[in-house]
SEKOL-873563 format. One record per residue (C-alpha): residue number from 1; residue in one letter; y, x, z. Coordinates in nm, 3 decimals. Example, Ala and Ser with C-alpha at 12.3 -4.5 7.8 and 13.67 -1.06 7.14 Angstrom:
<drenbas>
> nr|rest|py|px|pz
> 1|A|-0.450|1.230|0.780
> 2|S|-0.106|1.367|0.714
</drenbas>
This chain:
<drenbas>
> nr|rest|py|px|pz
> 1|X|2.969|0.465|4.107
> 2|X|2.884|0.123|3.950
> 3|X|3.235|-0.032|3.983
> 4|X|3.389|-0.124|3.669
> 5|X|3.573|-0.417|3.805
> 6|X|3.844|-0.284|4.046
> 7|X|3.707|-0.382|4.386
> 8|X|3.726|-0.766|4.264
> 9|X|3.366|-0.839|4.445
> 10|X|3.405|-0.725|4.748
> 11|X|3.400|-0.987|4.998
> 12|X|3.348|-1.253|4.749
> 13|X|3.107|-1.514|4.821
> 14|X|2.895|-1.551|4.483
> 15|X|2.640|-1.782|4.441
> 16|X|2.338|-1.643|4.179
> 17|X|2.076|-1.934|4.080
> 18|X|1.734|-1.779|3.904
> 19|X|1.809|-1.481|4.139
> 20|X|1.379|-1.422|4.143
> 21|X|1.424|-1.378|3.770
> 22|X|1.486|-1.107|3.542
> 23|X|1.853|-1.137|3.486
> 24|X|1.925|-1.275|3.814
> 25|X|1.776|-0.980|3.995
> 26|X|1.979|-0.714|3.805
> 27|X|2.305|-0.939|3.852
> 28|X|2.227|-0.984|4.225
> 29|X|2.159|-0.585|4.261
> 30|X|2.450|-0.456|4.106
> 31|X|2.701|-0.746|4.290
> 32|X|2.565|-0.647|4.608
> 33|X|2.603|-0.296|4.520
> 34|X|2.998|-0.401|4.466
> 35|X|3.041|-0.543|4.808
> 36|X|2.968|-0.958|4.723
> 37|X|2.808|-1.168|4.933
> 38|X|2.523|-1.280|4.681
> 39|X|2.371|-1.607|4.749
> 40|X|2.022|-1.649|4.569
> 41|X|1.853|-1.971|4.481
> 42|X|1.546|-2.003|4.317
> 43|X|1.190|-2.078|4.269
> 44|X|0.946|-1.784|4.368
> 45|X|0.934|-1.493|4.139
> 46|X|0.717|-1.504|3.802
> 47|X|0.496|-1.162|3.941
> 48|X|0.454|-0.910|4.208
> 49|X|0.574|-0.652|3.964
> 50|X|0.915|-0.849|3.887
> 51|X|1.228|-0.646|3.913
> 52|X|1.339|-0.889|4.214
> 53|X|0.964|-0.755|4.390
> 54|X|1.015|-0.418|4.369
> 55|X|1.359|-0.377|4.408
> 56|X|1.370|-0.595|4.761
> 57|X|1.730|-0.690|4.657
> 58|X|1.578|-1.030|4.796
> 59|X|1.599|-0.848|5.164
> 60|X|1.942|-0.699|5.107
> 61|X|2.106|-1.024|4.967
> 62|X|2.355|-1.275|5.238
> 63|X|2.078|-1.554|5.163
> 64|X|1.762|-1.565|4.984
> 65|X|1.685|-1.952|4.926
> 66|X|1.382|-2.085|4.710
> 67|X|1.501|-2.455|4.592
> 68|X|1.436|-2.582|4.263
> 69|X|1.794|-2.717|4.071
> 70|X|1.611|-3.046|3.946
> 71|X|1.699|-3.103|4.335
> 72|X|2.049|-3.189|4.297
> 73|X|2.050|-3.289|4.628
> 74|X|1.926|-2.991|4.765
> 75|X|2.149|-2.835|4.582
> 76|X|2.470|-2.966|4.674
> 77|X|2.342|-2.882|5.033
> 78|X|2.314|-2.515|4.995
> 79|X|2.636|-2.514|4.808
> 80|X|2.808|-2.685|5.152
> 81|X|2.631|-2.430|5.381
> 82|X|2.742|-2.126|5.222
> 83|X|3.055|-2.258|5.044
> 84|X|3.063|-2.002|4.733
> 85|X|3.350|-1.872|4.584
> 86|X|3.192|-1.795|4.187
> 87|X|2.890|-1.925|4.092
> 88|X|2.648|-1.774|3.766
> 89|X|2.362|-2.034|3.682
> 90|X|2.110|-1.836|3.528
> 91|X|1.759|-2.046|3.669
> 92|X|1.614|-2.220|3.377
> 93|X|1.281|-2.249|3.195
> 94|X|1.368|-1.965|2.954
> 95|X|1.049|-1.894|2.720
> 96|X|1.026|-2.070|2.341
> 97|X|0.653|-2.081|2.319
> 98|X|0.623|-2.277|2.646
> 99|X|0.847|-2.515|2.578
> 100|X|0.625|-2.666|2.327
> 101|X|0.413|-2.722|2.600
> 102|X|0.566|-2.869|2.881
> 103|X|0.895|-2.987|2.686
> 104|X|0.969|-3.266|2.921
> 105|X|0.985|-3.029|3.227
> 106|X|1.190|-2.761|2.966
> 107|X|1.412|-3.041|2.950
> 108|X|1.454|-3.142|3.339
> 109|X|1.482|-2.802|3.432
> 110|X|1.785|-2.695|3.176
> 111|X|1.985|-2.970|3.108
> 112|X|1.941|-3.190|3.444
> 113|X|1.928|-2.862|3.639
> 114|X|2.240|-2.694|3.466
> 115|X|2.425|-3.080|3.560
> 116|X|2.338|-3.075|3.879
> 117|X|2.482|-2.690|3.941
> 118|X|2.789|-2.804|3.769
> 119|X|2.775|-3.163|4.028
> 120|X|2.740|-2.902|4.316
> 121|X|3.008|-2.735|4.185
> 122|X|3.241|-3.055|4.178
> 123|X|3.176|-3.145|4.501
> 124|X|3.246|-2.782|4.681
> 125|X|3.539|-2.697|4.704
> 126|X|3.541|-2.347|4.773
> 127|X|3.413|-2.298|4.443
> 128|X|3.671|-2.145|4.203
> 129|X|3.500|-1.959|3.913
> 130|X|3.148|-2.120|3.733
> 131|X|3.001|-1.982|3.463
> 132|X|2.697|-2.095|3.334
> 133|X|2.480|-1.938|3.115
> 134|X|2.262|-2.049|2.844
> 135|X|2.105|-1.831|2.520
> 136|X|2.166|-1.766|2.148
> 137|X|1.952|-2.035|2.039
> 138|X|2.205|-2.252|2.165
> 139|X|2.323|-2.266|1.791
> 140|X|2.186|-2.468|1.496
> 141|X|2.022|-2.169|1.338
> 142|X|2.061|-2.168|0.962
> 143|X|1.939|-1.799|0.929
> 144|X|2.228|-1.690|0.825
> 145|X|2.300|-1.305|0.786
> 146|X|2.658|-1.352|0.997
> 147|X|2.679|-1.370|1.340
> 148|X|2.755|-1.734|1.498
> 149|X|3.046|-1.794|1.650
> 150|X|3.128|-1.977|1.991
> 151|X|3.294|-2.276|1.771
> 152|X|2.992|-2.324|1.580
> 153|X|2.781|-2.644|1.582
> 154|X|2.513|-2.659|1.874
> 155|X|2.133|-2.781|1.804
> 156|X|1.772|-2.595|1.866
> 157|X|1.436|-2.645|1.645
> 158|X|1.235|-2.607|1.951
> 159|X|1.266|-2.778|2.285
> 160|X|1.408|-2.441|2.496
> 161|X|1.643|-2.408|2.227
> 162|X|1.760|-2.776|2.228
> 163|X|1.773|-2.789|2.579
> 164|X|2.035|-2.502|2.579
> 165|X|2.200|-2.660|2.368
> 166|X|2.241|-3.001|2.512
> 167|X|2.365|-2.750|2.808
> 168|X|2.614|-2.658|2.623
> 169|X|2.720|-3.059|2.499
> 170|X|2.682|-3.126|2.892
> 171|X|2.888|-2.790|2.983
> 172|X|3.191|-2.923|2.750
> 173|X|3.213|-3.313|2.863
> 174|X|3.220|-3.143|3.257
> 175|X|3.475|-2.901|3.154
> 176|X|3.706|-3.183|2.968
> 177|X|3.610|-3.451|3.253
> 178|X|3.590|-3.317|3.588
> 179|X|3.745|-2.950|3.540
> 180|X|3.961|-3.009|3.252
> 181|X|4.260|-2.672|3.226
> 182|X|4.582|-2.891|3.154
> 183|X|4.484|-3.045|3.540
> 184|X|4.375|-2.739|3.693
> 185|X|4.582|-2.814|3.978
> 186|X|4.419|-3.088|4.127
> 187|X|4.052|-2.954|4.055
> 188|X|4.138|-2.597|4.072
> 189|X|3.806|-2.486|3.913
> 190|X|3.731|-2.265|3.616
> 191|X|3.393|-2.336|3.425
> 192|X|3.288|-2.163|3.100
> 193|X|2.923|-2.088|2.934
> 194|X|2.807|-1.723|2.834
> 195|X|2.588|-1.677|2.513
> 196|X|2.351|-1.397|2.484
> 197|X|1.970|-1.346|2.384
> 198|X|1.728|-1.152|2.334
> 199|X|1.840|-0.932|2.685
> 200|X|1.560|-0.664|2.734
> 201|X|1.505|-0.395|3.043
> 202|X|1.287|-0.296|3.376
> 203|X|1.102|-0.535|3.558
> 204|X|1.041|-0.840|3.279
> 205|X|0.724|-0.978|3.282
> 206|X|0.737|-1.282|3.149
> 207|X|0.489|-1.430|2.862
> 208|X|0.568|-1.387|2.509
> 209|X|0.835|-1.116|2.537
> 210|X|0.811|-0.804|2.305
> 211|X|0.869|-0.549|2.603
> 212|X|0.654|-0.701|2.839
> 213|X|0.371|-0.781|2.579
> 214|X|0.443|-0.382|2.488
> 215|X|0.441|-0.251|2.827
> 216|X|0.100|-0.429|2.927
> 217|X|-0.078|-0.324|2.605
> 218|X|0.026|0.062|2.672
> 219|X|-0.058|0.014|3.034
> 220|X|-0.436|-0.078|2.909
> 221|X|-0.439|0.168|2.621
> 222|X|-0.500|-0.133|2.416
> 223|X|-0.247|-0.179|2.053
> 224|X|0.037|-0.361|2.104
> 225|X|-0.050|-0.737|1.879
> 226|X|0.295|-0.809|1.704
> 227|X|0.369|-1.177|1.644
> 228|X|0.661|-1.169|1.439
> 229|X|0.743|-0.859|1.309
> 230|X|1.011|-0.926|1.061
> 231|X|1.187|-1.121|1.293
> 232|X|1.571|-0.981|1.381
> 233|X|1.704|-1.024|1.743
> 234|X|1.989|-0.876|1.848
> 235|X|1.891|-0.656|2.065
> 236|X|2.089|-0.532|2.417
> 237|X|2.001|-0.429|2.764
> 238|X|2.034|-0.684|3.047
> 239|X|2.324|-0.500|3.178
> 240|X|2.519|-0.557|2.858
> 241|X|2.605|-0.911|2.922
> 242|X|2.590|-0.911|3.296
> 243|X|2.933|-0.670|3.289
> 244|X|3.029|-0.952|3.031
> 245|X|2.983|-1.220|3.214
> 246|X|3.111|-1.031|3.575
> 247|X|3.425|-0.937|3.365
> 248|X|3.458|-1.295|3.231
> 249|X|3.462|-1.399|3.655
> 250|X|3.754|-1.157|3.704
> 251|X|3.910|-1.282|3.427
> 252|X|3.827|-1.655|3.459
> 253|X|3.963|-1.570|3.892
> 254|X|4.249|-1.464|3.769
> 255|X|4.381|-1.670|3.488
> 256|X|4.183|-2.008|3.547
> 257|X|4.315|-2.189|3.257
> 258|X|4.299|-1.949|2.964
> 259|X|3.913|-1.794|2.968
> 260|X|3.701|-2.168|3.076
> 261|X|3.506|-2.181|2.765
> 262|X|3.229|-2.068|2.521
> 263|X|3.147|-1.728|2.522
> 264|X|2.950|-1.463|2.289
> 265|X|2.762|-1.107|2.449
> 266|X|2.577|-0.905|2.216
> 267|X|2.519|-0.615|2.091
> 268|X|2.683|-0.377|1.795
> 269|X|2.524|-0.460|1.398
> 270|X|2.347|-0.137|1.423
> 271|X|2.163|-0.287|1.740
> 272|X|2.075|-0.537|1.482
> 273|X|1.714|-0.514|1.414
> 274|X|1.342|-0.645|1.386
> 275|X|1.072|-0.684|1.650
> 276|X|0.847|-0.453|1.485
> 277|X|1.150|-0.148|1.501
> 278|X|1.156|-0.223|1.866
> 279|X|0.824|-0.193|1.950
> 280|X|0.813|0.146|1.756
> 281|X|1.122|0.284|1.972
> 282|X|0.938|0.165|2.277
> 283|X|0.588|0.352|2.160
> 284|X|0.801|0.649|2.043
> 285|X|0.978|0.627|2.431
> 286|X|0.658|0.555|2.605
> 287|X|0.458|0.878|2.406
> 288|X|0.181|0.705|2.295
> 289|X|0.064|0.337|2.137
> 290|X|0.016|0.192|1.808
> 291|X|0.123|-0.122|1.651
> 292|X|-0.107|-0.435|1.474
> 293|X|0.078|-0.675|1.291
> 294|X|-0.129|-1.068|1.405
> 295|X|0.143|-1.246|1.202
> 296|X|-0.017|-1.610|1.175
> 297|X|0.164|-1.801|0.905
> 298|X|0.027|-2.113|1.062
> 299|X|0.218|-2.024|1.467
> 300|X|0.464|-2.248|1.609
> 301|X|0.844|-2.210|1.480
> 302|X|1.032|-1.959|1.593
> 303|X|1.338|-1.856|1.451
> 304|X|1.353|-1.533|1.218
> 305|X|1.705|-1.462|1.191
> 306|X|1.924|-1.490|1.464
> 307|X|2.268|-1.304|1.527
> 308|X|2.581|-1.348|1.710
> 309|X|2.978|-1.305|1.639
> 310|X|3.064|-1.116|1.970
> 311|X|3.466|-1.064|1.851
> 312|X|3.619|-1.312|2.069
> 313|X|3.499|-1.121|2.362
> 314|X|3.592|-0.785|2.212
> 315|X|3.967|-0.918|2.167
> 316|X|4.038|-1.160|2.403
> 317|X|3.846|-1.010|2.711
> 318|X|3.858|-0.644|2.612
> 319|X|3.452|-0.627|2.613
> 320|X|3.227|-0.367|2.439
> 321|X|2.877|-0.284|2.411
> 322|X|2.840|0.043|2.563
> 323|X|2.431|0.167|2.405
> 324|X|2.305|0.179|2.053
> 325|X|1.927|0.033|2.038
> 326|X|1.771|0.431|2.089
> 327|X|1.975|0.421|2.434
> 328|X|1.875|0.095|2.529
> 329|X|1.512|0.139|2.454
> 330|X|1.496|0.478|2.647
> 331|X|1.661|0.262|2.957
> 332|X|1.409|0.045|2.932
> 333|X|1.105|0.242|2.904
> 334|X|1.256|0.468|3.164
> 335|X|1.211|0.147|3.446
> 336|X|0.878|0.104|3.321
> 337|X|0.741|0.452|3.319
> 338|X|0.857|0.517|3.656
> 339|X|0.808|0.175|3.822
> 340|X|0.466|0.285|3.981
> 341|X|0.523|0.645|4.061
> 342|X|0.897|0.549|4.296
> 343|X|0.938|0.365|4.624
> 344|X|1.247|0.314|4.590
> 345|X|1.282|0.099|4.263
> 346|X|1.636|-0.059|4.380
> 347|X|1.793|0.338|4.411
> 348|X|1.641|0.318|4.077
> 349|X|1.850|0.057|3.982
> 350|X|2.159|0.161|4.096
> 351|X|2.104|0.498|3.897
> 352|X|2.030|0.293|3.586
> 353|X|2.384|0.074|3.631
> 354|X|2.547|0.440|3.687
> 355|X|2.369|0.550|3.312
> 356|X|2.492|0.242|3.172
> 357|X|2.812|0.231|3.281
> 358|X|2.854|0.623|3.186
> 359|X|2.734|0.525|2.810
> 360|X|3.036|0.349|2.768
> 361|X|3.332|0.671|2.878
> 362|X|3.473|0.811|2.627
</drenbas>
């Protein structure tokens, strides 16, 4: 049983963007698996190995639509065909290292895409519940040892983390100007931004990621190169803030005007930890690997501290992390250990939202 939200998808029209992606395949699997009539939208998957691939949720789904989000008026046309009910905007250009490359397209992707979601939004009005989510790195990162908070300044070094967080500035003058709370009733939509990073499980492939770049090194028999090895993430499986964010759409359904704002998901201190502690929970998982350290003091900025204050969702929505890191990490490598050896990776899935969900009873 992967219902933790009291029948409150079932029936719902929900509209997923960057449903090809990691995230978005997970969320689209377990809201179909709750009854929702998921909506995808996005460009074509990274790999033929991506969760979304193997899983076929794409076959399963109401509507599986490839249409990039810089088309706002493409856009707004999908959103009048199906008329959605919630919307989560995950699509984005979501990798640090790229962004120094193509910076301009970073840019047009995340901030012009994320306006024109919220201008599709506007202009539907079915739509009752958007939440749209962004990253960690949304903050000004000072490297501070406490976690940020949602009321904390935005900024970004690089140009993915900028970008988020000019989401974030463009998230907050929507919310105040088009779906501002004290006039809910003539708008009647609910809008609020979700927080989380560093979101790790099966079927990620992308470039520069510590699981994927682990996964394909053990898969050759090669050692796994580490980049940054002292660097501290905080750490949590993808299905830790999905449940946040599908609980923050109940919520948000339900009481419109008290939940449309800035959220936090993370994980517990404990879960707290570097890159090179990872990698050595996924090598002690997998059964086999060993770790090189290719720290170049001369690579690209990247952040080396980054944590988040995740007590405003504890208290206010009644939200908890349900794994340590050692659960997490045997989740993960689970997927990937199995991935080739099943034909039914979406059953897979399912059993893994069941795990999860089970982690968290008392």
């Amino acid at each position: 049983m992967v219902d933790i939200f009291n029948n409150f998808f079932q029936g719902k029209r929900v509209l997923v963007t960057g449903h090809t992606g990691f995230k978005g395949s997970w969320l689209s699997i377990w809201l179909h698996e709750l009854g929702a009539e998921v909506i995808g939208v996005a460009n074509e998957p990274f790999t033929e190995r991506d969760n979304y691939v193997l899983s076929g949720i794409g076959k399963r789904i109401k509507a599986d639509i490839r249409a990039d989000i810089r088309n706002g008026e493409k856009i707004k046309e999908i959103f009048k065909q199906y008329q959605p009910e919630i919307v989560f905007h995950l699509a984005a250009q979501p990798l640090v290292r790229l962004s120094y490359d193509i910076p301009v397209e970073t840019y047009e992707t995340n901030v012009m895409g994320t306006i024109h979601i919220m201008e599709a939004i506007r202009s539907t009005e079915s739509v009752k519940v958007g939440i749209m989510i962004t990253t960690d790195k949304c903050y000004e990162n000072k490297e501070q040892i406490w976690g940020y908070r949602e009321n904390e300044p935005m900024g970004g070094y690089d140009p993915y983390s900028s970008s988020k967080g000019c989401c974030e500035i463009a998230i907050s003058s929507w919310r105040r100007s088009f779906f501002n709370p004290e006039q809910y009733e003539k708008h009647g939509k609910s809008l609020a931004s979700v927080r989380a990073g560093n979101v790790i499980g099966g079927g990620d492939w992308a470039l520069d990621r510590i699981i994927p770049d682990c996964i394909k090194a053990l898969e050759s028999n090669n050692p796994i190169n580490i980049r940054s090895p002292y660097s501290i993430r905080p750490w949590q499986h993808v299905l830790e803030p999905l449940s946040g964010y599908m609980l923050l759409a109940m919520k948000m359904w339900e009481s419109p005007t008290q939940y449309c704002e800035g959220w936090n998901f993370g994980p517990r201190m404990e879960s707290v930890t570097s890159v090179w502690d990872v990698a050595s929970l996924v090598i002690k998982n997998y059964g086999s690997g060993e770790l090189h350290d290719i720290s170049d003091p001369n690579a690209l900025h990247e952040a080396k501290l980054l944590m988040l204050d995740i007590t405003k969702a504890q208290v206010k929505l009644g939200w908890e992390p349900r794994m340590n890191i050692e659960q997490c990490i045997e989740l993960v490598v689970e997927w990937y250990k199995k991935y080739r050896e099943t034909d039914d990776i979406y059953g897979m899935c399912i059993e893994q939202i069941s795990k999860y969900i089970n982690y968290g009873k008392k």
